[in-house]
N, CA, C and O atoms as CSV, one atom per row, in Angstrom:
chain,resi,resn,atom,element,x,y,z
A,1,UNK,N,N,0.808,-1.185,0.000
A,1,UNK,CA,C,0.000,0.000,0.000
A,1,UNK,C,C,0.863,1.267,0.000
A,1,UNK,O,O,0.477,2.302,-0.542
A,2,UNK,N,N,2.445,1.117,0.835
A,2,UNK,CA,C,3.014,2.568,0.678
A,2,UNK,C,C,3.289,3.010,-0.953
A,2,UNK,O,O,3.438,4.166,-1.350
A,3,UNK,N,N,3.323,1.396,-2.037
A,3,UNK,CA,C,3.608,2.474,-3.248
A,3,UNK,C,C,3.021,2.961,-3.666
A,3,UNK,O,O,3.469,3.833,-4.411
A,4,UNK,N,N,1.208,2.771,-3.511
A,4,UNK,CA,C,0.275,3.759,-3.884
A,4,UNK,C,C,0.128,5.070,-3.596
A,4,UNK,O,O,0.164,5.965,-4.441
A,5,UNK,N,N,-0.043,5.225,-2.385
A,5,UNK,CA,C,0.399,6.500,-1.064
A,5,UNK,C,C,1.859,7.055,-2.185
A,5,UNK,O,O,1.922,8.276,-2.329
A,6,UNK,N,N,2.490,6.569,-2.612
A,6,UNK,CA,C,3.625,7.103,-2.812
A,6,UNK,C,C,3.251,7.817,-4.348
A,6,UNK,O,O,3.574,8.949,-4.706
A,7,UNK,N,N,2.576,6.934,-5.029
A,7,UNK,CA,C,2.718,7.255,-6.451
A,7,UNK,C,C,1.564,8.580,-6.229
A,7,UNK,O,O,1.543,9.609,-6.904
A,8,UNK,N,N,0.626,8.226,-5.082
A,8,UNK,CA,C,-0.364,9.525,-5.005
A,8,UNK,C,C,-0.181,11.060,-4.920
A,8,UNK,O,O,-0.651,12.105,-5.370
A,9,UNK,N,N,1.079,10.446,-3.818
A,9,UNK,CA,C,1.944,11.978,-3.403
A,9,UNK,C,C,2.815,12.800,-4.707
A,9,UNK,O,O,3.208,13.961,-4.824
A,10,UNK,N,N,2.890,11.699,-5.517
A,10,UNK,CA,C,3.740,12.607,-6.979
A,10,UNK,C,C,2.407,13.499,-7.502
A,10,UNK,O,O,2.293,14.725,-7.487
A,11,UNK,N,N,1.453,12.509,-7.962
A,11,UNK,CA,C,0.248,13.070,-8.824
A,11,UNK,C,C,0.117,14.378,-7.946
A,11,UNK,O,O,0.151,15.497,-8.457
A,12,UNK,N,N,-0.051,14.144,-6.462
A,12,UNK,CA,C,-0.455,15.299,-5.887
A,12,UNK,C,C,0.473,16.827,-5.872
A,12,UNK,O,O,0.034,17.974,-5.957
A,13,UNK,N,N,1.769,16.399,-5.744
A,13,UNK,CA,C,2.963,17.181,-6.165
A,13,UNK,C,C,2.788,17.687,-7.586
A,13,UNK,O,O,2.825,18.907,-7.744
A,14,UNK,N,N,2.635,17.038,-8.454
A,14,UNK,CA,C,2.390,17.510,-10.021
A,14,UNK,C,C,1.368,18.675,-9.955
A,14,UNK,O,O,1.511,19.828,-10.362
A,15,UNK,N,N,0.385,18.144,-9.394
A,15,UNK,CA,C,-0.620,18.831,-9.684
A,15,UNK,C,C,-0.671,20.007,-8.817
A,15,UNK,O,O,-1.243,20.999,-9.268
A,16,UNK,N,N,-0.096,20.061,-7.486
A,16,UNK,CA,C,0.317,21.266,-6.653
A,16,UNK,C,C,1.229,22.079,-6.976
A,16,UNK,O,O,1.295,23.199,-6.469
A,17,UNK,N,N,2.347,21.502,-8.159
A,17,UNK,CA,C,3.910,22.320,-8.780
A,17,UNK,C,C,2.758,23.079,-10.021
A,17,UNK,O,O,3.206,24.168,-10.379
A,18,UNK,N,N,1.566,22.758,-10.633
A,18,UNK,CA,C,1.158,23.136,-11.671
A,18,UNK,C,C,0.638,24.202,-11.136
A,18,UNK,O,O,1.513,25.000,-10.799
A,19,UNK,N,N,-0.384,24.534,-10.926
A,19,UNK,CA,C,-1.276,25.146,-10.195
A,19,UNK,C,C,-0.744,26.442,-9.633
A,19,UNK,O,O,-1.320,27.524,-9.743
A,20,UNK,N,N,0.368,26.242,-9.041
A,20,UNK,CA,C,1.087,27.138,-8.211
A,20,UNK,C,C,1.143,28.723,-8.611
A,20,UNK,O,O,1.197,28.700,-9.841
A,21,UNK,N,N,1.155,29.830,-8.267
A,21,UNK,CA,C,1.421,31.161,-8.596
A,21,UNK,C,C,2.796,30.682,-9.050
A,21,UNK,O,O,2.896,30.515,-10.265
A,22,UNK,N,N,3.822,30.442,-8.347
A,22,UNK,CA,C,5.123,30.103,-8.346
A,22,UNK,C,C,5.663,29.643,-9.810
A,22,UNK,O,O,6.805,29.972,-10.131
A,23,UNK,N,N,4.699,28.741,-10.873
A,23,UNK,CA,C,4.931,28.009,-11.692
A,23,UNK,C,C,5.558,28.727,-12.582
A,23,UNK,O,O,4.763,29.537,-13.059
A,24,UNK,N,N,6.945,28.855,-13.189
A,24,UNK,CA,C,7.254,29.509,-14.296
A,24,UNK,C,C,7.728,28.673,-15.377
A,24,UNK,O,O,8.541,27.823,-15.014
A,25,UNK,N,N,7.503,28.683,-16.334
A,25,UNK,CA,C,7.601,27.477,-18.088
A,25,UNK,C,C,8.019,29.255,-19.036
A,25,UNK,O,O,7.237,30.042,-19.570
A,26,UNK,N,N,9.935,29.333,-18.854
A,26,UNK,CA,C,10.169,29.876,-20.244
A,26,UNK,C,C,9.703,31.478,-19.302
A,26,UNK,O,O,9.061,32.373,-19.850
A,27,UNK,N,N,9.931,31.514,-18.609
A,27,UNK,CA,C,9.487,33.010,-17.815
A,27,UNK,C,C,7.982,33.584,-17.551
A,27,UNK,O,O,7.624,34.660,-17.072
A,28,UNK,N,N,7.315,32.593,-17.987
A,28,UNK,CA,C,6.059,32.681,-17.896
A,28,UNK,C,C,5.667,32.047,-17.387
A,28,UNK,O,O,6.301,31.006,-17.215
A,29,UNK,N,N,4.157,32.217,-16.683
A,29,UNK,CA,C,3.308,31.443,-15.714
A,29,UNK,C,C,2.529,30.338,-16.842
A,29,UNK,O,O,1.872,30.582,-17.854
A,30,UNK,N,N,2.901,29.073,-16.213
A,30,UNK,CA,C,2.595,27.979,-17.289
A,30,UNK,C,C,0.722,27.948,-17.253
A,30,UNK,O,O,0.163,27.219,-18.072
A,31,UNK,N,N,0.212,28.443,-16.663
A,31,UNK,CA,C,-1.320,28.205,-16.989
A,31,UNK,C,C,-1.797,29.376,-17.666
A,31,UNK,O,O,-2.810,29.332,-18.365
A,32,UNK,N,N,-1.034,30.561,-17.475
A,32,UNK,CA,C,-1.249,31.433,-18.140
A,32,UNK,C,C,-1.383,31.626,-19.648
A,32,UNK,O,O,-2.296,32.071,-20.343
A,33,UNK,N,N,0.150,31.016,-20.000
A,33,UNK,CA,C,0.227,30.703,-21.154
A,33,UNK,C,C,-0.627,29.382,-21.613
A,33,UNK,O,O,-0.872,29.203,-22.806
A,34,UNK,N,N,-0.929,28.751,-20.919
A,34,UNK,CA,C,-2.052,27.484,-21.847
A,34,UNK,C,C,-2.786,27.877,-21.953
A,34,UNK,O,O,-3.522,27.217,-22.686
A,35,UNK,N,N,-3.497,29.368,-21.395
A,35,UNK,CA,C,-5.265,29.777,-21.099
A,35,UNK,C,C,-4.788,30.680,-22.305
A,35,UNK,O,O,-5.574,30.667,-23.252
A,36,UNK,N,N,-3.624,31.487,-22.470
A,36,UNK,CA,C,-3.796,32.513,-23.838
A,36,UNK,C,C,-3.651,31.402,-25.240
A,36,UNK,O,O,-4.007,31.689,-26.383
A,37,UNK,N,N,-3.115,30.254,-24.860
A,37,UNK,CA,C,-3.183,29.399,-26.211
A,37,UNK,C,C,-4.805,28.976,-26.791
A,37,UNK,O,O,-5.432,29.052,-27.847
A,38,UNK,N,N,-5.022,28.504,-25.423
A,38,UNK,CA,C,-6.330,28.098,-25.825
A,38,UNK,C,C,-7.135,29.279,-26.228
A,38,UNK,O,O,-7.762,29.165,-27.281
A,39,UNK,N,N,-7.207,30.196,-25.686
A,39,UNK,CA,C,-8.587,31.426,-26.233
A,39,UNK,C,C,-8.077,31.739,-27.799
A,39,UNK,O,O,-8.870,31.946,-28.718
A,40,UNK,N,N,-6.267,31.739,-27.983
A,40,UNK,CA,C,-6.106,31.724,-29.549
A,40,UNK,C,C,-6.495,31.117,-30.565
A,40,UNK,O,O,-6.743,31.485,-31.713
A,41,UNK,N,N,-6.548,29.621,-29.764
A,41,UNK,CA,C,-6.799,28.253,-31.323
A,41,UNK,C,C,-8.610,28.195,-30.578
A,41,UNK,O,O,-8.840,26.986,-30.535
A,42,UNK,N,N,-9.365,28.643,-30.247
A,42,UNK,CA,C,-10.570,28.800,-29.814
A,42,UNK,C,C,-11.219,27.104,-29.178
A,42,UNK,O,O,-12.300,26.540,-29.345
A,43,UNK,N,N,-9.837,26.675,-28.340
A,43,UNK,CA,C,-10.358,25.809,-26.957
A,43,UNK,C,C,-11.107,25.625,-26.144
A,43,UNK,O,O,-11.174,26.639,-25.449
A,44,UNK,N,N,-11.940,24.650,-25.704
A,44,UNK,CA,C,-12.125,25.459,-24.522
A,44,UNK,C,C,-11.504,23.811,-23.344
A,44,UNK,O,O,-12.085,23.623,-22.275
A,45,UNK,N,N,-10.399,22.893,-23.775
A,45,UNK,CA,C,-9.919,21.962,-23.085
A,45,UNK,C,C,-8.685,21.756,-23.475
A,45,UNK,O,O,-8.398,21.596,-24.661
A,46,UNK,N,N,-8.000,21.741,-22.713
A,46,UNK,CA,C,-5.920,21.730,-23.529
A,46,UNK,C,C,-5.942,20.543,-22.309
A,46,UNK,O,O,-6.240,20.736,-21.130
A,47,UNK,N,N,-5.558,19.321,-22.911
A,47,UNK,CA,C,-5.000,18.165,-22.472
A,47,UNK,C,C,-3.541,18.207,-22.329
A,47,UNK,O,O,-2.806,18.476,-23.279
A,48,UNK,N,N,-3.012,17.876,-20.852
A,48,UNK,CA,C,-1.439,17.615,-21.154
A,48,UNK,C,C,-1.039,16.323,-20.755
A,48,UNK,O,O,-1.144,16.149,-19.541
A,49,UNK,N,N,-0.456,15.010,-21.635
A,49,UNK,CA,C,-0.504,13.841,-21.559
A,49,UNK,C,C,1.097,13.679,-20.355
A,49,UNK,O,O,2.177,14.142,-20.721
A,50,UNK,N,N,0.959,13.081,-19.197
A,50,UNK,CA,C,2.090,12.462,-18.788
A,50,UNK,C,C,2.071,11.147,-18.206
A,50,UNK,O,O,1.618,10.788,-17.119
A,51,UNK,N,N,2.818,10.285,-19.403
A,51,UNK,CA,C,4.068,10.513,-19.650
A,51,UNK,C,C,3.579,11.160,-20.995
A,51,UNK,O,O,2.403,11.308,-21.330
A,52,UNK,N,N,4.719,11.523,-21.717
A,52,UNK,CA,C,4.409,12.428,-23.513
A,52,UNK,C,C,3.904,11.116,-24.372
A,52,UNK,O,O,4.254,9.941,-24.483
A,53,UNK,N,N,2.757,12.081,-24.986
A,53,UNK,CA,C,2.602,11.316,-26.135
A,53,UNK,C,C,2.620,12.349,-27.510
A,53,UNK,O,O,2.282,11.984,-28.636
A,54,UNK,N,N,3.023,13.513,-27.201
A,54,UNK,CA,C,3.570,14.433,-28.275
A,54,UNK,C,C,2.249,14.636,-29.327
A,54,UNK,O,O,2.179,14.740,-30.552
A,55,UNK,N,N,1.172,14.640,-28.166
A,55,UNK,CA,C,-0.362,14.660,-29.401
A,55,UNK,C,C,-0.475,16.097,-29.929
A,55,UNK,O,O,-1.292,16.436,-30.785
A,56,UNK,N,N,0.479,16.970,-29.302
A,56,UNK,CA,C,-0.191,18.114,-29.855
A,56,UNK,C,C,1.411,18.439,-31.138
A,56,UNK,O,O,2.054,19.417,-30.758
A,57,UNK,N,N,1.871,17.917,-32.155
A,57,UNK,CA,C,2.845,17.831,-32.637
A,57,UNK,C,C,2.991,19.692,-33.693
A,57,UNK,O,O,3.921,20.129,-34.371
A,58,UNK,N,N,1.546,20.333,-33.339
A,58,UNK,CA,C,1.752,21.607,-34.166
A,58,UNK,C,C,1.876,22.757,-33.420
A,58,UNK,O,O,1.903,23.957,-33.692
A,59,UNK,N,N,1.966,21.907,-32.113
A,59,UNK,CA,C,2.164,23.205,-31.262
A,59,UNK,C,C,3.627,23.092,-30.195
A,59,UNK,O,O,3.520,22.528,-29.106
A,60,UNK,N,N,4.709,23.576,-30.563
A,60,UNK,CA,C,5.730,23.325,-29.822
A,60,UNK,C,C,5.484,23.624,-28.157
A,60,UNK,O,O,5.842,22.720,-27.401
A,61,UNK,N,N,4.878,24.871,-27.545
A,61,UNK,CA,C,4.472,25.042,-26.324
A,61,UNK,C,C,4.087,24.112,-25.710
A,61,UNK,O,O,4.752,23.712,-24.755
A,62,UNK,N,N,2.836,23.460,-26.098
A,62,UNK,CA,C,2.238,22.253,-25.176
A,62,UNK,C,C,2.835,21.255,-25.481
A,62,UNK,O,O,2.152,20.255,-25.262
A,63,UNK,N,N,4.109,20.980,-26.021
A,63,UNK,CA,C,5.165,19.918,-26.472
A,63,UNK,C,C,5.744,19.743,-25.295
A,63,UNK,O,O,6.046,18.831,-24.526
A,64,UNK,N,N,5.831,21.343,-25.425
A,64,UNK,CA,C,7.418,21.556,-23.962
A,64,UNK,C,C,7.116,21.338,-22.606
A,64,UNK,O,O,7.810,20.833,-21.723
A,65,UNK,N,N,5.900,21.824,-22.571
A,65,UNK,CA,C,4.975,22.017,-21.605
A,65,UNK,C,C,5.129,20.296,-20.827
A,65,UNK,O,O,5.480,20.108,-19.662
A,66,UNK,N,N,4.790,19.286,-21.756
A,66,UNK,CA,C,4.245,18.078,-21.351
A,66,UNK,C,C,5.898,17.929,-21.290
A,66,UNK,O,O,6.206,17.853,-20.101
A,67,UNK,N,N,6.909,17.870,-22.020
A,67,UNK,CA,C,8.151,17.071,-21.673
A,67,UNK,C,C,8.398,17.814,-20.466
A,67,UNK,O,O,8.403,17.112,-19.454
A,68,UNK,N,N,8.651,19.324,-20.257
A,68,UNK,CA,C,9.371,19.688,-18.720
A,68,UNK,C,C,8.732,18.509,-17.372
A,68,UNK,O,O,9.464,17.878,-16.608
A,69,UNK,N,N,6.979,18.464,-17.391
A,69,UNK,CA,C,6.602,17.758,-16.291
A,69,UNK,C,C,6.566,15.996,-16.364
A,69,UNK,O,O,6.179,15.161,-15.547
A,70,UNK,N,N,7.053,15.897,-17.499
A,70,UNK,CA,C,7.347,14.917,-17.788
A,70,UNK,C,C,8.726,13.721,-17.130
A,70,UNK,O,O,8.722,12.546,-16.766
A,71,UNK,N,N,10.093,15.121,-17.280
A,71,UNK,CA,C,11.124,15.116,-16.830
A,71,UNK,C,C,11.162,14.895,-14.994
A,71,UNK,O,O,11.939,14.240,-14.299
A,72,UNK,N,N,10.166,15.611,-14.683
A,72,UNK,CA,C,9.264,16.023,-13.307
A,72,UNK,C,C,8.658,14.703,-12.546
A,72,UNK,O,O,8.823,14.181,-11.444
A,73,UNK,N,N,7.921,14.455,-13.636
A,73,UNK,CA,C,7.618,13.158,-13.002
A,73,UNK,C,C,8.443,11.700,-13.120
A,73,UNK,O,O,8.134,10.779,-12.364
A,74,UNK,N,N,9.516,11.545,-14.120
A,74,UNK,CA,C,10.862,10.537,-14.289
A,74,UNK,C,C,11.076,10.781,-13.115
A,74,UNK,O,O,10.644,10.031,-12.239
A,75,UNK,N,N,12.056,12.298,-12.729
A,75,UNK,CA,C,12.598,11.921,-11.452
A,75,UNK,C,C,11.906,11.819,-10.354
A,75,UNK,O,O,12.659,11.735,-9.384
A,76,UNK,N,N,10.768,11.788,-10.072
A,76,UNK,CA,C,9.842,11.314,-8.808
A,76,UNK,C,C,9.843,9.751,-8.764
A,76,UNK,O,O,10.117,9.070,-7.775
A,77,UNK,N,N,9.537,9.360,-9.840
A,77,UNK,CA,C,9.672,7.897,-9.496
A,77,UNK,C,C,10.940,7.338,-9.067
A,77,UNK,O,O,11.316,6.546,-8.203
A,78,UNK,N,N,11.605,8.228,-10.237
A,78,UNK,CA,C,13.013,7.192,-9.672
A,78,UNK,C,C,13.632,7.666,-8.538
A,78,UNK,O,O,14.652,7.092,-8.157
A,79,UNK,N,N,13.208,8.594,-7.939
A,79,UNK,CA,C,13.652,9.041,-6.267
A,79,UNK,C,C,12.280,7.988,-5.084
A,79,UNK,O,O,12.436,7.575,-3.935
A,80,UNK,N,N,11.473,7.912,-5.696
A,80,UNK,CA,C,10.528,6.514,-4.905
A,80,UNK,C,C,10.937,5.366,-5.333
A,80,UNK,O,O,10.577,4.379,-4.691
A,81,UNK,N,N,11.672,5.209,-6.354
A,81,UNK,CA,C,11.868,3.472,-7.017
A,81,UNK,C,C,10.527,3.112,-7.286
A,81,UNK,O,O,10.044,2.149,-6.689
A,82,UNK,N,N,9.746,3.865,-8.243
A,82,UNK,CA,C,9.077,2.835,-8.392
A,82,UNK,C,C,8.997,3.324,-10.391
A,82,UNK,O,O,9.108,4.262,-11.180
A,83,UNK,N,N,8.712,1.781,-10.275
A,83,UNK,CA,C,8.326,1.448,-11.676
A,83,UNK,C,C,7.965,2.523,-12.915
A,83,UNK,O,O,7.170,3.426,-12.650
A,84,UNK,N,N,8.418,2.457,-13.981
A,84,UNK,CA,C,7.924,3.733,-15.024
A,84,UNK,C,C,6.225,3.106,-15.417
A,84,UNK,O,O,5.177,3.750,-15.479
A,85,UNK,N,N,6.431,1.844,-15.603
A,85,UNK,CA,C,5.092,1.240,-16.142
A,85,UNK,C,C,3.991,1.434,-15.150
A,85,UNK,O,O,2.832,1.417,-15.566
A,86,UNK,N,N,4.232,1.614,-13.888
A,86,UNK,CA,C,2.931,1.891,-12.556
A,86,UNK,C,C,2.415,3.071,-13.498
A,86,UNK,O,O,1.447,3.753,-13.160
């Protein structure tokens, strides 16, 4: 049961590092910039896949976007040991 608890505490970390005022992607506030992408390409849902699955291949931002937390979440696991496939 602790690797669940464990893998929970990343998701929860991810999602608390996102969220954050604090968050900067490229000098900018990373939700900021997904909310001016989306009102540009007339969104109203921006998916960010982790681990990458590089779905958004015409938009380099939400590329980068998904590899930085991507990188984010590699080293969480491998500082818990646990599995990439969990």
């Amino acid at each position: 049961m602790a690797r669940r608890n464990e893998l929970q505490g990343i998701a929860n970390y991810l999602n608390g590092s996102f969220i954050s005022r604090n968050n900067e992607f490229r000098g900018y506030w990373s939700i900021g910039q997904l909310k001016t992408f989306a009102m540009s390409s007339d969104k109203k849902i921006v998916r960010i896949s982790i681990p990458t699955r590089n779905a958004y291949a015409h938009c380099e931002l939400l590329n980068s976007i998904e590899r930085h937390y991507a990188r984010i979440f590699e080293k969480l696991l491998n500082k818990q040991k646990i599995p990439a496939f969990w």
